[in-house]
C-alpha positions in Angstrom: 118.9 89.6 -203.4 115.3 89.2 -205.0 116.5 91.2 -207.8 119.0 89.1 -209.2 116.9 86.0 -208.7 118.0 85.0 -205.1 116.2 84.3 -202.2 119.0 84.0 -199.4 118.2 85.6 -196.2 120.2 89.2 -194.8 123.1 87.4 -193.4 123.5 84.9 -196.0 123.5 87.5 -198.9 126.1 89.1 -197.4 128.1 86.0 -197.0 127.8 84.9 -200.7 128.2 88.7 -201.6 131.4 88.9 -199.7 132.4 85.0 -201.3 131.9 86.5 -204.9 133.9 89.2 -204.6 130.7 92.0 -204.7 131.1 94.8 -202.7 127.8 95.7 -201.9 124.5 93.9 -200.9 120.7 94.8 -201.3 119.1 95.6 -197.7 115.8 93.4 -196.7 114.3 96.3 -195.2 111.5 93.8 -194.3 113.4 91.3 -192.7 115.6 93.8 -190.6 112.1 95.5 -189.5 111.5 91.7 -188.0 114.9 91.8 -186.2 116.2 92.9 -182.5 118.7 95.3 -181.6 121.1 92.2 -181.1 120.8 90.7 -184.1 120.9 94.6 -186.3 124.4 95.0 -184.5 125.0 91.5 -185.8 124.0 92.4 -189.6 126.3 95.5 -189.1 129.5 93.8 -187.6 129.2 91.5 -190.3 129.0 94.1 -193.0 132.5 95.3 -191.6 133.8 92.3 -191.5 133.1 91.5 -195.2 134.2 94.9 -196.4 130.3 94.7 -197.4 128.6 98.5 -198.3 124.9 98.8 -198.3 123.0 99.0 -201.7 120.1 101.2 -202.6 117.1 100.1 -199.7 113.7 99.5 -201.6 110.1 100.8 -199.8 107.9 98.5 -198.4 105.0 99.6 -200.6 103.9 98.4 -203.3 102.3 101.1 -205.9 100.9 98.4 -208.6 98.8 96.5 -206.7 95.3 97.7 -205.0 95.4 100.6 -202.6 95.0 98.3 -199.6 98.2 96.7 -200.5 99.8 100.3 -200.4 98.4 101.4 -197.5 99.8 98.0 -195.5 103.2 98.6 -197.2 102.9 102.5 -195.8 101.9 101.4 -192.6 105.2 99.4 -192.0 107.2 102.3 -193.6 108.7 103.6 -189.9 109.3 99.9 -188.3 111.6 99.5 -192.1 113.0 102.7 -192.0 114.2 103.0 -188.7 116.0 99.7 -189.3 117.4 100.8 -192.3 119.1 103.9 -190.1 119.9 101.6 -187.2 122.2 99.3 -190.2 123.8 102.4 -191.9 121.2 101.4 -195.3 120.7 105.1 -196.3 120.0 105.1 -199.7 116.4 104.7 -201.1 
């Protein structure tokens, strides 16, 4: 959603996605590193339910800043990833 200007949470974007007729939606891997199991079976039900397909998943790092920045971003790489899998996102 940041990418086209948006700032609507996971579930919302796929609402407003599904609304407008788009049939796929950018994956927060961020905010789905932040959720439980619970609420990633959620995300996924409602991608079935909106006829909703994953788009491509960006990496938590962040290459243009300093190398602390990176290195934060790298560290938080597995947590984002492993949601990512658990959702179905598996393009990067």
């Amino acid at each position: 959603p940041g990418s086209i200007g948006t700032k609507f949470d996971q579930r919302t974007a796929i609402a407003v996605a599904a609304e407008a007729g788009f049939e796929a939606v950018t994956p927060n891997g961020s905010e789905l590193a932040q959720m439980d199991a619970a609420s990633l079976e959620q995300i996924s039900g409602l991608l079935v339910q909106n006829k909703i397909k994953w788009g491509v998943a960006g990496l938590p790092m962040d290459f243009r800043k300093d190398a602390a920045s990176f290195s934060q971003g790298l560290a938080e790489l597995p947590k984002v990833a492993a949601a990512l899998r658990q959702v179905g996102a598996t393009r990067m």
